[in-house]
C-alpha positions in Angstrom: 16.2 19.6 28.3 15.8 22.5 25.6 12.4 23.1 23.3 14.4 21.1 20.0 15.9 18.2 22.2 12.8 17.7 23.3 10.9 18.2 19.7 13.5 15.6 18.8 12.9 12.8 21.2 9.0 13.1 20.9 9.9 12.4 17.5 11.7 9.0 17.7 10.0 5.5 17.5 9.2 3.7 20.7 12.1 1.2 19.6 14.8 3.9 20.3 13.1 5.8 23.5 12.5 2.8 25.2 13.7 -0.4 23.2 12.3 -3.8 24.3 13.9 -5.1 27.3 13.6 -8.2 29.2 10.4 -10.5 29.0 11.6 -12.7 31.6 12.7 -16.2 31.4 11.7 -20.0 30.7 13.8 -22.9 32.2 17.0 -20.2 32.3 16.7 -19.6 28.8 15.6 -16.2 27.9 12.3 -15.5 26.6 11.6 -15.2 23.1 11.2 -11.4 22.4 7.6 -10.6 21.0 7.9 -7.1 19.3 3.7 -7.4 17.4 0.4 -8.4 18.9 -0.3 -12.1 19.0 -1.1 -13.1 14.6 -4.0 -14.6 15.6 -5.9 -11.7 16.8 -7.0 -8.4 14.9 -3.8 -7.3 13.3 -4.6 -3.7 12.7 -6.7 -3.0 15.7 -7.7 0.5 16.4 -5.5 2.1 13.5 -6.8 4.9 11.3 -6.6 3.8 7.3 -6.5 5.9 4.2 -6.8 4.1 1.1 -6.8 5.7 -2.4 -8.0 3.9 -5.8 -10.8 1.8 -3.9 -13.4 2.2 -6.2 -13.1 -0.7 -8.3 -15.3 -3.8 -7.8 -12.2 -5.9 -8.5 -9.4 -3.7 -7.3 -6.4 -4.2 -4.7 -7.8 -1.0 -3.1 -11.1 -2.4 -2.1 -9.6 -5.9 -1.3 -7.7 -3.7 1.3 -10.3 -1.9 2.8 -12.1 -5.5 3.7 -8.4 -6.6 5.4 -8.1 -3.4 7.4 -11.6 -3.7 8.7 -11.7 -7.3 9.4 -8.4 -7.0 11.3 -10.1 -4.3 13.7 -9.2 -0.8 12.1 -11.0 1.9 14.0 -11.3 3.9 10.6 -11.1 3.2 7.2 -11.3 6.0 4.6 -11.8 4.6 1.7 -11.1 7.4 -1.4 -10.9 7.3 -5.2 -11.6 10.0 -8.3 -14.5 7.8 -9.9 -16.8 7.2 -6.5 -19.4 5.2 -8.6 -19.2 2.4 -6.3 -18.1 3.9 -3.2 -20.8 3.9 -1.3 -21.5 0.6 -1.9 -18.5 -0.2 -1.2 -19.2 1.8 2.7 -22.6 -0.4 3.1 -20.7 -3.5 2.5 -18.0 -2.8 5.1 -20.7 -1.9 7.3 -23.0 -4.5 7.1 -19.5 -7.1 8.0 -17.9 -4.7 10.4 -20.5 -2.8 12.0 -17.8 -1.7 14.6 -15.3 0.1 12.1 -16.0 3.7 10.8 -16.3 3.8 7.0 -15.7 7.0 5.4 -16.3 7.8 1.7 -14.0 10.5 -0.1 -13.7 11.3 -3.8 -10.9 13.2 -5.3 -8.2 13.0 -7.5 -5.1 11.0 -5.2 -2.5 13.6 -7.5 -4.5 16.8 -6.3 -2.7 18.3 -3.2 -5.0 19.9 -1.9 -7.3 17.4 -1.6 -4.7 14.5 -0.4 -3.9 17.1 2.7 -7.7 17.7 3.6 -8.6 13.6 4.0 -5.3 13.5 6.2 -6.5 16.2 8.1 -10.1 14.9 8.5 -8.5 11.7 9.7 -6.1 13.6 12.5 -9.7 16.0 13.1 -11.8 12.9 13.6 -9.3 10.4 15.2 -6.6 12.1 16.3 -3.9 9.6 14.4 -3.2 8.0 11.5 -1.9 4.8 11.0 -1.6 3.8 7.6 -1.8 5.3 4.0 -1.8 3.2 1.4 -1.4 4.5 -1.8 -2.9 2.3 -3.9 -4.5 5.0 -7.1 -3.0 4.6 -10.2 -3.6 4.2 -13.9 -2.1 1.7 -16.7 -0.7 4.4 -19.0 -0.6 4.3 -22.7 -0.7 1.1 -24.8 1.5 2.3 -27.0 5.2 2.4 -28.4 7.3 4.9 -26.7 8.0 6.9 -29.7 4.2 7.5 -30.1 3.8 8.1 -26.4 3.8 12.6 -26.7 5.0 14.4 -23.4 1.9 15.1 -22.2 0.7 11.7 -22.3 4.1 10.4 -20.3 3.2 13.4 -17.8 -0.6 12.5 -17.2 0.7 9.2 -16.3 4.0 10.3 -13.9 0.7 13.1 -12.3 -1.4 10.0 -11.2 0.8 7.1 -10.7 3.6 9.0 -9.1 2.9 12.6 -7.6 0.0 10.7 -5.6 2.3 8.8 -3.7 5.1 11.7 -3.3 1.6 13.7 -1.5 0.5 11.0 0.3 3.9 10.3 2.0 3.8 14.3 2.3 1.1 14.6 4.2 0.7 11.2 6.2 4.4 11.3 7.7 3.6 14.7 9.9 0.0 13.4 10.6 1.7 9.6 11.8 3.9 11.2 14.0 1.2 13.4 16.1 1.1 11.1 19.4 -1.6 11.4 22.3 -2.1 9.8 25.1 -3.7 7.0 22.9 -0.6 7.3 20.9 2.5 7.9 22.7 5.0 7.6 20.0 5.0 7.9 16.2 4.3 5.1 14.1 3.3 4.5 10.9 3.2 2.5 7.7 2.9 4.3 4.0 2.1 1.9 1.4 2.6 2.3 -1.9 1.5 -0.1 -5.1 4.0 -0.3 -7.7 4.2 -2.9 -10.1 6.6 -5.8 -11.2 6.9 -3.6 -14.3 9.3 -1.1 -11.8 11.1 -4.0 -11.7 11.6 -6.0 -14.8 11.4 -4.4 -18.4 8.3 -5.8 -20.8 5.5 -5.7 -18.2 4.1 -2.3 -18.9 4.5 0.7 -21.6 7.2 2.9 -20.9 5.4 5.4 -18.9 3.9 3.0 -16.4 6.6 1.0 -16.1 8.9 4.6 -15.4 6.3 5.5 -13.3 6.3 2.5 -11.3 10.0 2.3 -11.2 9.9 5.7 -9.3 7.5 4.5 -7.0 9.7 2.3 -5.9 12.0 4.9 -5.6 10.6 6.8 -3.8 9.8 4.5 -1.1 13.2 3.6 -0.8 14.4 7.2 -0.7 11.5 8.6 1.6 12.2 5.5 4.0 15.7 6.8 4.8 14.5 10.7 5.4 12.0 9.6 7.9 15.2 8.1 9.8 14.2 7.2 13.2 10.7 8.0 12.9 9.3 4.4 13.6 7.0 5.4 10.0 7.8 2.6 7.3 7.6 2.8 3.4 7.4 0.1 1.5 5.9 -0.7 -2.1 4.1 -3.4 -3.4 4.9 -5.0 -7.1 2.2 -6.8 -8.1 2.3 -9.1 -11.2 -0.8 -9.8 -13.4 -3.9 -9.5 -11.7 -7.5 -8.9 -12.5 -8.3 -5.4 -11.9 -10.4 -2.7 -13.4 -7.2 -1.6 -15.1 -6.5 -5.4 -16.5 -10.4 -6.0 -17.3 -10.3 -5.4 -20.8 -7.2 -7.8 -21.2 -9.0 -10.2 -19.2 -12.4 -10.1 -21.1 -10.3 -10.2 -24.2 -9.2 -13.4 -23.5 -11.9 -15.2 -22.4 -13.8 -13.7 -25.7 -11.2 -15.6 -27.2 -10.7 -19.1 -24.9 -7.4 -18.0 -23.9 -7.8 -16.9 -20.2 -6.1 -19.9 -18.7 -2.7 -18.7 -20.5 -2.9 -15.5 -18.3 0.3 -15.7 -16.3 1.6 -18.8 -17.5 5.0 -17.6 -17.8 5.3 -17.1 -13.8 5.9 -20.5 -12.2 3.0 -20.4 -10.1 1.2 -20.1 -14.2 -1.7 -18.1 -13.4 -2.8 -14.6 -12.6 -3.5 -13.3 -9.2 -6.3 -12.3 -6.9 -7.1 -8.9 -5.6 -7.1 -10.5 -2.4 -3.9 -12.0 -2.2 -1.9 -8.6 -2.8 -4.4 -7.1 0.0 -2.9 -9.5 2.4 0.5 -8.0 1.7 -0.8 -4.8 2.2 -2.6 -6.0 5.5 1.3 -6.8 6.5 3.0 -4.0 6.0 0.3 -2.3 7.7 0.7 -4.0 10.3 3.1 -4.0 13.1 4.3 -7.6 12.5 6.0 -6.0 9.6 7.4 -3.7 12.1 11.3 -4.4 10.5 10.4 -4.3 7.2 11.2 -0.7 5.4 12.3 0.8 2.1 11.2 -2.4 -0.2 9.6 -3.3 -3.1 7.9 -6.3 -2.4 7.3 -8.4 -5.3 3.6 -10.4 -5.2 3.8 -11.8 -8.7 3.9 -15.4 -8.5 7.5 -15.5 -8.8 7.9 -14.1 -12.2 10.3 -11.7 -11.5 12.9 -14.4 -10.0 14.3 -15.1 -13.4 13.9 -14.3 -17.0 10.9 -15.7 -18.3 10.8 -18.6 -21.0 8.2 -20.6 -22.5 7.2 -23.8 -20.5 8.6 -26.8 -22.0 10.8 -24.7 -24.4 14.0 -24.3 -22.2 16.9 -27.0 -23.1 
């Protein structure tokens, strides 16, 4: 076998070098194929994690970084431009999951550089890397679209989509390194989107542009690592309390209105940091091992049809 076959067949997913084969029988009846671990044990269990945008008390990001650890990550790097809370953040995790390795990074999730460096401590340190979730992101500019200038549109396309372009850069090599620990690539990159990259009036239009080619490019980056066994997915949350929705949420509890928030989803509220982590614990895992190239919506169901006023549709 030449130097490039065999580049090329290190290089394919365990599925395709050695798909699953027979598990044996019960009463004459095959048995039921089992491609994950068992759900009921640690679902991420010795993986390397890098999340970015963890800094938040209420964010998605740090939501994540409890799932990974309590589902037995080996690592968890948790990264963000403002590290205010960080290492707070690292002695929480610690003091719940004094088995998993906490690492504190802060840059800016759109600076090259510095996206390739925390891959390459992970692959220094570990040897592998898992899963990436690209989670940074800001909310863009509350604003009509003619007053939005063209560097204002651009600061937002820098953070909300060159992060994830660089972290599906950089993680896709670094996911396919294998070892004797890891003898075939793998991997899951996660991005967060938002149900504004699907549906029109849930964000300005540069976040909602932005978002849309997050989407995109999970979809498009999905097909190029053909083969691979590496997954790309992106999540779409709805409303949500985060440290990018505080000031909406303050707002309307200043003003008695917080129970409205969401209301025009059918589940009528907002969501929970922690219930979009759990998605992100998923497609991190490998019982999400089929699931690649989508935008899954966590949104409460809003957008499965056009929204309407409760009580107003006749």
């Amino acid at each position: 076998m030449t130097a490039v076959a065999k580049r090329r067949l290190a290089a394919l997913s365990e599925q395709l070098v050695a798909p699953i084969g027979d598990q044996g029988t019960f009463e004459n009846i095959p048995v039921l194929k089992k491609i994950a671990p068992d759900s009921t044990g640690p679902r991420v269990k010795g993986k390397v994690v890098i999340v970015t945008g963890t800094n938040s008390p209420l964010g998605i990001g740090r939501a994540s970084a409890h799932q990974y650890a309590q589902n037995g990550a080996r690592a968890v790097f948790i990264c963000d431009f403002n590290d205010s809370n960080l290492e707070t953040h690292k002695r929480e995790l610690a003091s719940l999951y004094p088995d998993v390795d906490v690492h504190t990074r802060r840059f800016d999730a759109a600076d090259e550089a510095a996206v390739k460096a925390v891959v390459d401590d992970a692959i220094k340190a570990y040897g592998r890397l898992d899963i990436f979730f690209a989670n940074a992101g800001v909310v863009g500019q509350h604003k009509l679209f003619a007053d939005i200038t063209a560097e204002e549109f651009l600061a937002t396309l820098r953070t909300n989509v060159v992060s994830v372009h660089l972290a599906a850069k950089y993680a896709a090599p670094a996911m396919m390194k294998t070892s004797a620990e890891k003898k075939y690539p793998s991997g899951s990159i996660i991005c967060t989107a938002s149900v504004a990259g699907i549906r029109s009036n849930a964000g300005s239009t540069d976040y909602s542009s932005s978002k849309a080619a997050v989407i995109s490019i999970a979809q498009t980056i999905s097909y190029q690592l053909a083969g691979t066994g590496i997954r790309v997915n992106a999540i779409c949350p709805g409303v949500i309390e985060t440290g990018m929705t505080a000031i909406m949420y303050e707002a309307a509890r200043a003003r008695g209105t917080e129970k409205k928030i969401g209301q025009l989803n059918p589940l009528r509220r907002g969501a929970h940091a922690d219930e979009v982590a759990r998605v992100a614990l998923f497609l991190g895992s490998e019982e999400s091992s089929y699931v690649n190239g989508q935008a899954w919506a966590v949104d409460g169901g809003l957008s499965a049809g056009h929204p309407f006023v409760p009580g107003k549709l006749g």
